[in-house]
C-alpha positions as CSV (number, residue, x, y, z in Angstrom):
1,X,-10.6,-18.7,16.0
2,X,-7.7,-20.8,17.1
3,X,-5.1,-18.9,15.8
4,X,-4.0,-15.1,15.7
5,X,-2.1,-12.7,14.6
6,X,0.4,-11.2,16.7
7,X,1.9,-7.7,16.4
8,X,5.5,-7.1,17.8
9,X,5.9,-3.1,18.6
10,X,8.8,-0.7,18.1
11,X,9.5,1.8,20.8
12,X,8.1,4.6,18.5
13,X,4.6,2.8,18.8
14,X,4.7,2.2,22.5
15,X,5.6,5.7,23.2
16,X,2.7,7.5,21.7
17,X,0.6,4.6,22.6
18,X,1.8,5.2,26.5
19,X,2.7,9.6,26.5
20,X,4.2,10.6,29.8
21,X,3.6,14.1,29.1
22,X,2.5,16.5,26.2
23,X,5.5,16.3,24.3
24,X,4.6,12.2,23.6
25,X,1.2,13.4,21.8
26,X,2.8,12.9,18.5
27,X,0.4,13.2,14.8
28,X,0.3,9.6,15.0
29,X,-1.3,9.5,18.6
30,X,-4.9,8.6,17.3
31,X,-3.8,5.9,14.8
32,X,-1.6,3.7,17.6
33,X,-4.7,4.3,20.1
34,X,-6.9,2.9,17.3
35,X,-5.1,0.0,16.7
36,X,-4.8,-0.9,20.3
37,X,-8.6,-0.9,20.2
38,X,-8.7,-3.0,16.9
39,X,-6.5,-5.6,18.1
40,X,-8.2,-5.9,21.6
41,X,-11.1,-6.3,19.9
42,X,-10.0,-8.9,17.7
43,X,-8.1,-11.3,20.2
44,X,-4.5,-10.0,18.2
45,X,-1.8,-9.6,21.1
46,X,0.7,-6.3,20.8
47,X,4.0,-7.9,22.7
48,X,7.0,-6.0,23.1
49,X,10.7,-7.1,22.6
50,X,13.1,-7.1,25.5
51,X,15.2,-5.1,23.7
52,X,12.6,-2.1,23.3
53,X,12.3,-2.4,27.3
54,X,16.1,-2.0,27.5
55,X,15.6,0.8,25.3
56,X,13.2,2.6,27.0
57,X,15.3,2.2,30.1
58,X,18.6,4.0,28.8
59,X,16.6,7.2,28.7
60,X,18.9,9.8,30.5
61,X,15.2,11.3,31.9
62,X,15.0,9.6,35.3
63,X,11.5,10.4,36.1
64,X,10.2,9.6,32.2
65,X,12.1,6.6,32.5
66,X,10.9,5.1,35.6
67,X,7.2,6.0,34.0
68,X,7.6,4.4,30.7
69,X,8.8,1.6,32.2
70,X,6.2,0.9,34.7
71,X,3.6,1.5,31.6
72,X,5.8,-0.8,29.3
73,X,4.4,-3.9,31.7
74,X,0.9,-3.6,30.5
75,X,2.7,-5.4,27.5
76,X,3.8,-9.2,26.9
77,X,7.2,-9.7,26.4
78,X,8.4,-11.6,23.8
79,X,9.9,-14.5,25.6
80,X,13.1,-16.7,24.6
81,X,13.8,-13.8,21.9
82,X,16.1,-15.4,19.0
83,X,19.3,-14.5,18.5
84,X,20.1,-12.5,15.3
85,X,21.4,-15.1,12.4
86,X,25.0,-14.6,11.9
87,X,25.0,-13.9,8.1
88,X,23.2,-11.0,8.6
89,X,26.8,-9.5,9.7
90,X,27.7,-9.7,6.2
91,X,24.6,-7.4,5.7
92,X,24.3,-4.9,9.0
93,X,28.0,-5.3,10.2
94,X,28.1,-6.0,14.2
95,X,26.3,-2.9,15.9
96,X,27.0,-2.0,19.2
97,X,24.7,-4.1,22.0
98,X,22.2,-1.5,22.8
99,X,22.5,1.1,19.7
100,X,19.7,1.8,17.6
101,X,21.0,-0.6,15.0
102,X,21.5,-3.7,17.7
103,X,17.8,-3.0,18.5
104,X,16.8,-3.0,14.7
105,X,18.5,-6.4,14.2
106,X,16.9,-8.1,17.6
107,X,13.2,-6.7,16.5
108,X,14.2,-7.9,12.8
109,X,15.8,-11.6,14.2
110,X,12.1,-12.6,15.8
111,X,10.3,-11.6,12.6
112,X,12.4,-13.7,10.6
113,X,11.9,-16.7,13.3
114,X,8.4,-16.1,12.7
115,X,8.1,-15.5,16.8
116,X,5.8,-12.8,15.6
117,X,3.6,-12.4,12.7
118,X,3.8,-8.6,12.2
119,X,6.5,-5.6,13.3
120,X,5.3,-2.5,13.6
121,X,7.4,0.7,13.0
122,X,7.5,4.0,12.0
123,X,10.9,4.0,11.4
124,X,11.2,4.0,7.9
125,X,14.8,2.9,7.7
126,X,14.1,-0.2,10.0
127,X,11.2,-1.3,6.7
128,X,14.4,-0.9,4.5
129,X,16.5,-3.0,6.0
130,X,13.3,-5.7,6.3
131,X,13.6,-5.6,2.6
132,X,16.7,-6.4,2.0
133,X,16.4,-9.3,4.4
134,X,13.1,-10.5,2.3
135,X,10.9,-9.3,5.0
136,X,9.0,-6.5,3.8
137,X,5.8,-7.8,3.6
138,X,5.7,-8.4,7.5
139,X,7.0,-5.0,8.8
140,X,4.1,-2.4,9.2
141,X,3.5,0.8,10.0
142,X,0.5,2.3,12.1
143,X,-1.5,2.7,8.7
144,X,-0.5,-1.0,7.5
145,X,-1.4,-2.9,10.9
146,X,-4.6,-1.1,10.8
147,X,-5.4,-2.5,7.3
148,X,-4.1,-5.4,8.3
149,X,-6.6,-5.7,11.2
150,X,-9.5,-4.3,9.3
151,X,-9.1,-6.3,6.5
152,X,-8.3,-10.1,8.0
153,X,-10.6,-9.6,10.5
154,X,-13.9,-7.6,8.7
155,X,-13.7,-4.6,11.1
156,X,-15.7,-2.3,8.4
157,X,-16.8,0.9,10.5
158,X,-19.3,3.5,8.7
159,X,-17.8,3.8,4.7
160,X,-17.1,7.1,3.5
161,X,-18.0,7.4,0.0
162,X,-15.7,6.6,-3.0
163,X,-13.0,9.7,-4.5
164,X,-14.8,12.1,-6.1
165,X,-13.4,14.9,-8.8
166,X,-14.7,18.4,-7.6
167,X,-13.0,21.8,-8.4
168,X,-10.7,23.2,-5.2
169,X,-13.2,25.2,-4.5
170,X,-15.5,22.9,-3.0
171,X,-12.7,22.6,0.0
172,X,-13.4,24.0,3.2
173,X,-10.7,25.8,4.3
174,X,-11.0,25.8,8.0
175,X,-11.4,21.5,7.5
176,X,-8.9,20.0,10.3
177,X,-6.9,18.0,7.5
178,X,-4.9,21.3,6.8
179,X,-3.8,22.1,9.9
180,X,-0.4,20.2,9.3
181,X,-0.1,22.2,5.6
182,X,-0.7,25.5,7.8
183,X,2.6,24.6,10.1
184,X,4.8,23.9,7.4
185,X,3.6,26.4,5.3
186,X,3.0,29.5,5.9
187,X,1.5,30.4,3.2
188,X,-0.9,28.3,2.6
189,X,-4.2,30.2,3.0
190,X,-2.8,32.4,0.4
191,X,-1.8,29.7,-1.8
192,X,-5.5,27.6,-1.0
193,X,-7.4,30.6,-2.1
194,X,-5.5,31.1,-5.3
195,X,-6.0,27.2,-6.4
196,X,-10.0,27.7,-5.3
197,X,-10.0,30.7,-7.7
198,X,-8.3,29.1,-10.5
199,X,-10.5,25.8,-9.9
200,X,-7.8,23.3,-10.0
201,X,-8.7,19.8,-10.3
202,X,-9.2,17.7,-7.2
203,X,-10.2,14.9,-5.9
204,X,-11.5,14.6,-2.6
205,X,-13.1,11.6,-0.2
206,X,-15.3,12.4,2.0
207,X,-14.9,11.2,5.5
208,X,-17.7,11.1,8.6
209,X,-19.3,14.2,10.1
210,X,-19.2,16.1,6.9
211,X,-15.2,16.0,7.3
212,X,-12.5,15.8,4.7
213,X,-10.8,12.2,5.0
214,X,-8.6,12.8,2.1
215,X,-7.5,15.4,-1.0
216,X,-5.2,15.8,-4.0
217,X,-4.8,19.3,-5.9
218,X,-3.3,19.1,-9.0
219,X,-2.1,22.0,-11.6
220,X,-0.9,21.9,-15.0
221,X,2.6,23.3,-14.7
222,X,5.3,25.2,-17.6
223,X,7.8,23.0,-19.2
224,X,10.7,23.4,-17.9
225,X,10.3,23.3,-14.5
226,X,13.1,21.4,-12.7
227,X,14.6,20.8,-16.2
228,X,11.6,18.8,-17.0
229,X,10.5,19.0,-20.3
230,X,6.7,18.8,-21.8
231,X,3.6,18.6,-20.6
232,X,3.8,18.4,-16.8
233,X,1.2,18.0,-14.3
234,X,2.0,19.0,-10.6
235,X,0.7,17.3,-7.5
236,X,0.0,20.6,-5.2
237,X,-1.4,18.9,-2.1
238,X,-1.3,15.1,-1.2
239,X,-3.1,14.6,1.9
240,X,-4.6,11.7,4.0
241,X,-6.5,12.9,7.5
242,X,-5.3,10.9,10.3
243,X,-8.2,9.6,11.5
244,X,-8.7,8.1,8.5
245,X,-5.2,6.7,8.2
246,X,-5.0,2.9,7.7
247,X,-7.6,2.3,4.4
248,X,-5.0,3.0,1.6
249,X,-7.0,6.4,0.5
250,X,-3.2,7.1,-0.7
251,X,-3.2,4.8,-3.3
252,X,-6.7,5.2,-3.8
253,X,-6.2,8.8,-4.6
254,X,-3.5,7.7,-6.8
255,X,-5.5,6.1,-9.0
256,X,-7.5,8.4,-11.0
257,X,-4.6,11.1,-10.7
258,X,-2.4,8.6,-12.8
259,X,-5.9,8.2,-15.0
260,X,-6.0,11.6,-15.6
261,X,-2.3,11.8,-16.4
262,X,-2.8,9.2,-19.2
263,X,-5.6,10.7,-20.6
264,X,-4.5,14.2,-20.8
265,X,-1.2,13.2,-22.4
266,X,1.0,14.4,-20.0
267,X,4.6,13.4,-20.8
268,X,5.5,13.5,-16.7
269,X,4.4,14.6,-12.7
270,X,5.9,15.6,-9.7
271,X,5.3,16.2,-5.8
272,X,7.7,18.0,-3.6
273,X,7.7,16.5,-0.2
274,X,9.4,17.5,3.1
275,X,12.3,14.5,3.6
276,X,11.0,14.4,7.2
277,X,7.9,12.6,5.6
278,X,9.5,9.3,4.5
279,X,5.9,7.1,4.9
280,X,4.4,9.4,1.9
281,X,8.0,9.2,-0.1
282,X,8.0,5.7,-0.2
283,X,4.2,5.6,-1.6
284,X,5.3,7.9,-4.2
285,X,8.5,5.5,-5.1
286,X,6.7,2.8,-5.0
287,X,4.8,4.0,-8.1
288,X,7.7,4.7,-10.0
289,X,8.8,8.5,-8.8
290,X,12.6,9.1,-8.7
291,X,13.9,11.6,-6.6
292,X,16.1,14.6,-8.7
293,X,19.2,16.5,-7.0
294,X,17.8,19.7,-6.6
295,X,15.8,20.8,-3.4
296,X,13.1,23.2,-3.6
297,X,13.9,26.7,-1.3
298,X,12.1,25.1,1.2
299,X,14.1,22.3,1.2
300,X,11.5,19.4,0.0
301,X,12.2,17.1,-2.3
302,X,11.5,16.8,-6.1
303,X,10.0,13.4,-6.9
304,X,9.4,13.0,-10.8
305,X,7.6,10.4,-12.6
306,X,8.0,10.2,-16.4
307,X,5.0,8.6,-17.8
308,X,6.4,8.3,-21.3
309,X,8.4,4.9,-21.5
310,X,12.3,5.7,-23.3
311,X,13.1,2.9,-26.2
312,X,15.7,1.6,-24.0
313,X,13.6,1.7,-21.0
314,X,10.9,-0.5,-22.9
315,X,13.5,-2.9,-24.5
316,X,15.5,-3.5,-21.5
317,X,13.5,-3.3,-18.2
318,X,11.5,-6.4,-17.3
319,X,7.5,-6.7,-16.9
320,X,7.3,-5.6,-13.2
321,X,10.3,-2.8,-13.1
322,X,8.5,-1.4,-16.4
323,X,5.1,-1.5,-15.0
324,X,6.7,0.0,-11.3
325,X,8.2,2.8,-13.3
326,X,5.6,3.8,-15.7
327,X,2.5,2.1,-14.5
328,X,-0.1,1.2,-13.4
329,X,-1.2,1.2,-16.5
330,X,1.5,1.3,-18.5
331,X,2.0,-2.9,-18.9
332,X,4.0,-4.9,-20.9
333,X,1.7,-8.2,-22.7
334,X,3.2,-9.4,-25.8
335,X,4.7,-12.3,-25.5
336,X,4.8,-11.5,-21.8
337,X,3.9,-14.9,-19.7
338,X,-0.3,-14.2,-19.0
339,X,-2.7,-16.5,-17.0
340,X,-6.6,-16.6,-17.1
341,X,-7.6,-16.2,-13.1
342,X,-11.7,-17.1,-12.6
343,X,-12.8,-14.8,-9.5
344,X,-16.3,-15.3,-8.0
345,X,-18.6,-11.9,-7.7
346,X,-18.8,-11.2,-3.9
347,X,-14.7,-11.3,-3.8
348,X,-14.4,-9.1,-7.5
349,X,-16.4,-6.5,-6.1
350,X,-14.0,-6.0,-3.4
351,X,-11.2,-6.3,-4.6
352,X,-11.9,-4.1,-8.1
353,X,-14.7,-2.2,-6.9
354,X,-14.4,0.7,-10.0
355,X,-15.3,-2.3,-12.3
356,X,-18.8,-2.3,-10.8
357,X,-21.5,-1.0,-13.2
358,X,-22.7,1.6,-10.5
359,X,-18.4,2.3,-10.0
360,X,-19.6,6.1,-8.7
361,X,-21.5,4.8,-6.0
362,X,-18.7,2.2,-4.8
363,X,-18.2,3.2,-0.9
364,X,-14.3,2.5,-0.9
365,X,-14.5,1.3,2.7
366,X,-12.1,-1.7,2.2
367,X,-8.7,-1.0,2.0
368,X,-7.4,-3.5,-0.2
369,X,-10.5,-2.5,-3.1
370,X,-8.5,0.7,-2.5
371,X,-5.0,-0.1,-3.3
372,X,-3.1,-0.8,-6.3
373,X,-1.2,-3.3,-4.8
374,X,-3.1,-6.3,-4.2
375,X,-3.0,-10.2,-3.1
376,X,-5.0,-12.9,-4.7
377,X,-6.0,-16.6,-2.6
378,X,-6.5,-19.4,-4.6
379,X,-6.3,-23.3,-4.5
380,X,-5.2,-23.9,-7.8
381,X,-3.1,-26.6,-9.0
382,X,-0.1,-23.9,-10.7
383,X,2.4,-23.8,-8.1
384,X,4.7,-20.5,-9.7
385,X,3.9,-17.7,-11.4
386,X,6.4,-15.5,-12.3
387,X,7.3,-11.9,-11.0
388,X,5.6,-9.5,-14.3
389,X,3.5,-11.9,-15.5
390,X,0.0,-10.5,-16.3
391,X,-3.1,-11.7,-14.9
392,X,-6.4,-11.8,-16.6
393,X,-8.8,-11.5,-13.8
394,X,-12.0,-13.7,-15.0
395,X,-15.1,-12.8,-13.1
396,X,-16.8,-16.1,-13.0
397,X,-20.7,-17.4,-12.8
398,X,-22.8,-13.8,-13.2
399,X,-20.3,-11.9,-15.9
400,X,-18.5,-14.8,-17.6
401,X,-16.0,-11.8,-18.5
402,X,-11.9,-11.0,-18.4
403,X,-12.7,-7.7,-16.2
404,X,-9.0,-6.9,-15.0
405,X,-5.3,-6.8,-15.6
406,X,-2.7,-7.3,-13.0
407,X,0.8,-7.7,-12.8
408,X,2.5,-11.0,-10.6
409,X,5.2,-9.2,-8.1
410,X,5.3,-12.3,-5.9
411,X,4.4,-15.7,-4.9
412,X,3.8,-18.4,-2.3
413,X,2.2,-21.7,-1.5
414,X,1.4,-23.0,2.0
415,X,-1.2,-24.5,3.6
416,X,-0.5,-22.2,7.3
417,X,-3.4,-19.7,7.8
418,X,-0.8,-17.5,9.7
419,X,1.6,-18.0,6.8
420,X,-0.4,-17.0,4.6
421,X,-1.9,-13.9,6.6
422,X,1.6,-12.9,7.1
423,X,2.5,-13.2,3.0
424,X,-0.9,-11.4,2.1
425,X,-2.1,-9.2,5.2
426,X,-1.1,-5.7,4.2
427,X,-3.1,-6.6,0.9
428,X,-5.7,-9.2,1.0
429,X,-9.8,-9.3,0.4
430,X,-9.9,-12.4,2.3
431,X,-11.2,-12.3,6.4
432,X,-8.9,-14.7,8.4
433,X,-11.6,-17.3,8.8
434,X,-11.6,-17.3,4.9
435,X,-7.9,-18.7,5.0
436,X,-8.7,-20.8,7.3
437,X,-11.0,-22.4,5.1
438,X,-9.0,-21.9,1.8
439,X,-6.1,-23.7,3.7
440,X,-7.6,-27.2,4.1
441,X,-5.5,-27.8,1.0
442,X,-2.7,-26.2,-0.4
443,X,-2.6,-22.3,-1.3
444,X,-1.4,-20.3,-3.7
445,X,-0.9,-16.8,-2.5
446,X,-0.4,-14.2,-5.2
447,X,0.7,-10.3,-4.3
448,X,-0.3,-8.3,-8.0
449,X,-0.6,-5.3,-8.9
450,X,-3.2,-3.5,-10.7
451,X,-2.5,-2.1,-13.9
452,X,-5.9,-1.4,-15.8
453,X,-9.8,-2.4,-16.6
454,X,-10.3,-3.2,-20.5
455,X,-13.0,-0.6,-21.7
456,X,-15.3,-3.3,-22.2
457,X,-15.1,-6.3,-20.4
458,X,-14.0,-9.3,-22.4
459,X,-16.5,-12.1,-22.5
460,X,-15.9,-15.6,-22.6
461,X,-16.8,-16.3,-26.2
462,X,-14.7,-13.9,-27.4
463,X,-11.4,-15.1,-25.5
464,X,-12.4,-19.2,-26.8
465,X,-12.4,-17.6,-30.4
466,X,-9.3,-15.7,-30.2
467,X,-7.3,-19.0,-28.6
468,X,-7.0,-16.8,-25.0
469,X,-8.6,-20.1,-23.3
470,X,-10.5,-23.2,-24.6
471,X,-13.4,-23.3,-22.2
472,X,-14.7,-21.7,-18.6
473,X,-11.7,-21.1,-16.6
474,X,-12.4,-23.5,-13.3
475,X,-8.6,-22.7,-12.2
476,X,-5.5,-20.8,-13.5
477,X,-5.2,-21.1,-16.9
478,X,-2.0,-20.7,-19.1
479,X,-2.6,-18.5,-21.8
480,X,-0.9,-19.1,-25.1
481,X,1.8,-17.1,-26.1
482,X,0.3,-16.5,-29.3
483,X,-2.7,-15.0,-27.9
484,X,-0.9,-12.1,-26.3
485,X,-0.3,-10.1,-29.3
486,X,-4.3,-9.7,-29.7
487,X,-4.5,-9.3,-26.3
488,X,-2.0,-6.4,-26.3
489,X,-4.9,-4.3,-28.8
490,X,-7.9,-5.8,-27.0
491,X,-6.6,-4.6,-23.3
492,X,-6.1,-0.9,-24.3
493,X,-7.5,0.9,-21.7
């Protein structure tokens, strides 16, 4: 491979990565150790900015200091770091040299210079400010690099087999995944036994060596809870092991919950979450829950998400807001811009695995068959497609069938391998050497999100008789506006 991806890392990687004592041994130990591994495997260099090694060195611990340092040299540096653009004053104002902020704007200044493919950070605020600069895509955390890694690069280990719906009490209770619920709650073995008694619904994937990778409890809870009103559902316990951090099972579990949701009529959900974890807050935003004013006694948060659209909601927010807010499957097609995508089989199955006639036994090994949020590669001639316009995934040469619906969020075309790992890595089906190839010409990069399978797959006669499309898609294909009001009844879920 002549190219790779590189991986610039914030202090709070390199300190777990590098502990001077127990204290360092953090919940996110095993993760950073496991991407180390991945990318040394892979050929993907970790480099370190100059300004995390300055840093590291203004900690008023002498003896930790002198330690961290001498570890820190295992590491490249970053050399000839770029300076931070001056409009970004107008954004951040002018921190002080050395503050936590001045390091945030150095880290952010290389990404943006493209000195560095990825950043990697925990630091949740530092991935807000990367969005306001338009860098989002490229800042990681330990879970996304790890995807990232595992997905460009096919590093599949042994698959754990695909969510399945089990009452709680299938749970074993002394499973290491609820240690963490144990220390902030203490409770919780009370409050485990009464949800195994009263069977609540959950789904559960199954990691290695009979353990628990991941869970969800769920409970049907009284209206008027938190001044919610109707049918409510309640997310009890949202949990993803940490050795099995890094293959979206978050959005994975997500998936059926918000299935179940729909189907049961539920008029809205929420999660209470400790603020402390902002990694699992901004999952649950990023699928359209809003945070209310009230705390719980414990102090968590109330995240609620309506799942019942308001008439001004649906007249006045566009495609993608609407689908962010009440989706995934909640999508708006008529008259909405749509386009006929052809997929071949062997990259469909990964990338909409549940679509598969034998769905149940899909192993859910690949992260980005796992996620709602997707990226699509193609050399198609279209050049823009616009944020909320709905794709009609086509799976070509076995099915000759419209199998899929996703929403457009964003779009790019280059013919850089790196660029477009960098546009797509968090989210893409494709291997790096698969770019590679795809990039001989130009590419259009497409991040989507999924919003629903039509009960029956739509075949191709049927979309040529209803005007969708005049013949096999070979390439994007515009879809008349005039087909989407049948399309609206035909993609009903």
């Amino acid at each position: 491979m002549d190219e790779s991806i590189s991986f610039l890392l914030d202090a709070n990687i390199v300190i777990p990565l590098e502990p001077t004592g127990p204290e360092d041994i953090e919940v996110g130990t095993m993760a950073v150790v496991e991407l180390a591994r991945l990318a040394a495997d892979t050929g993907c260099p970790l480099v370190v900015h100059p300004a995390v090694g300055a840093e590291i060195r203004a900690d008023p611990d002498g003896q930790r200091r002198a330690l961290r340092a001498m570890l820190l040299k295992k590491y490249p540096l970053l050399p000839d770091p770029p300076s931070v653009p001056a409009a970004w004053q107008s954004v951040f104002g002018r921190p002080e040299e050395r503050s936590n902020d001045w390091v945030d704007s150095q880290l952010l200044a290389a990404l943006d210079a493209d000195a560095v493919d990825y950043l990697v950070t925990e630091d949740r605020g530092l991935h807000r400010k990367a969005r306001r600069l338009g860098l989002g895509n490229r800042v990681a955390d330990t879970a996304d690099a790890l995807s990232i890694l595992r997905g460009l690069f096919d590093i599949v280990p042994e698959p754990p087999p695909a969510v399945r719906h089990v009452s709680a009490h299938v749970l074993n209770a002394d499973d290491l995944i609820f240690d963490s619920l144990r220390r902030e709650y203490p409770t919780f073995d009370v409050w485990l036994r009464k949800a195994k008694r009263q069977r609540r619904h959950t789904w559960l994937i199954d990691g290695v060596h009979g353990r628990h990778a991941a869970i969800c409890i769920v409970k049907k809870e009284r209206s008027g809870e938190y001044g919610l009103q109707g049918k409510l559902m309640k997310i009890c316990t949202f949990k993803v092991s940490e050795e099995h951090s890094g293959y979206r099972f978050g959005e994975l579990l997500l998936k059926p919950v918000f299935e179940h949701a729909r189907a049961s009529s539920y008029r809205a959900m929420f999660v209470t979450v400790f603020e402390k974890h902002r990694a699992l807050i901004d999952l649950f935003e990023e699928f359209g829950f809003e945070s209310l004013d009230t705390k719980t006694p414990l102090g968590e948060l109330v995240l609620v998400k309506s799942l019942r659209p308001s008439n001004e909601d649906w007249d006045t927010l566009d495609p993608l807001s609407f689908n962010r807010r009440y989706g995934p499957v909640a999508a708006k097609i008529r008259d909405v811009p749509a386009f006929v995508v052809p997929i071949k089989p062997k990259f469909h199955r990964v990338l909409f695995p549940e679509a598969e006639e034998q769905a149940a036994f899909w192993p859910g090994a690949h992260p980005f068959g796992n996620s709602i949020r997707k990226a699509y590669l193609c050399n198609a001639a279209i050049r823009k497609l616009s944020p909320g316009a709905n794709l009609l995934f086509y799976r070509s040469e076995d099915i000759r069938a419209v199998t899929a619906l996703g929403i457009v969020e964003d779009t790019m075309v280059t013919r850089s391998p790196a660029q477009a790992a960098r546009f797509v890595g968090k989210r893409t089906v494709y291997s790096f050497r698969e770019i590679e190839e795809l990039c001989t010409s130009a590419v259009l990069a497409i991040l989507f999100r999924q919003s629903r399978l039509p009960a029956k797959p739509i075949p191709l006669q049927e979309l040529i008789a209803r005007g969708v499309i005049t013949a096999s898609p070979q390439s994007i294909v515009t879809v008349p506006k005039e087909a989407t009001q049948w399309l609206e009844k035909r993609l009903v879920p």
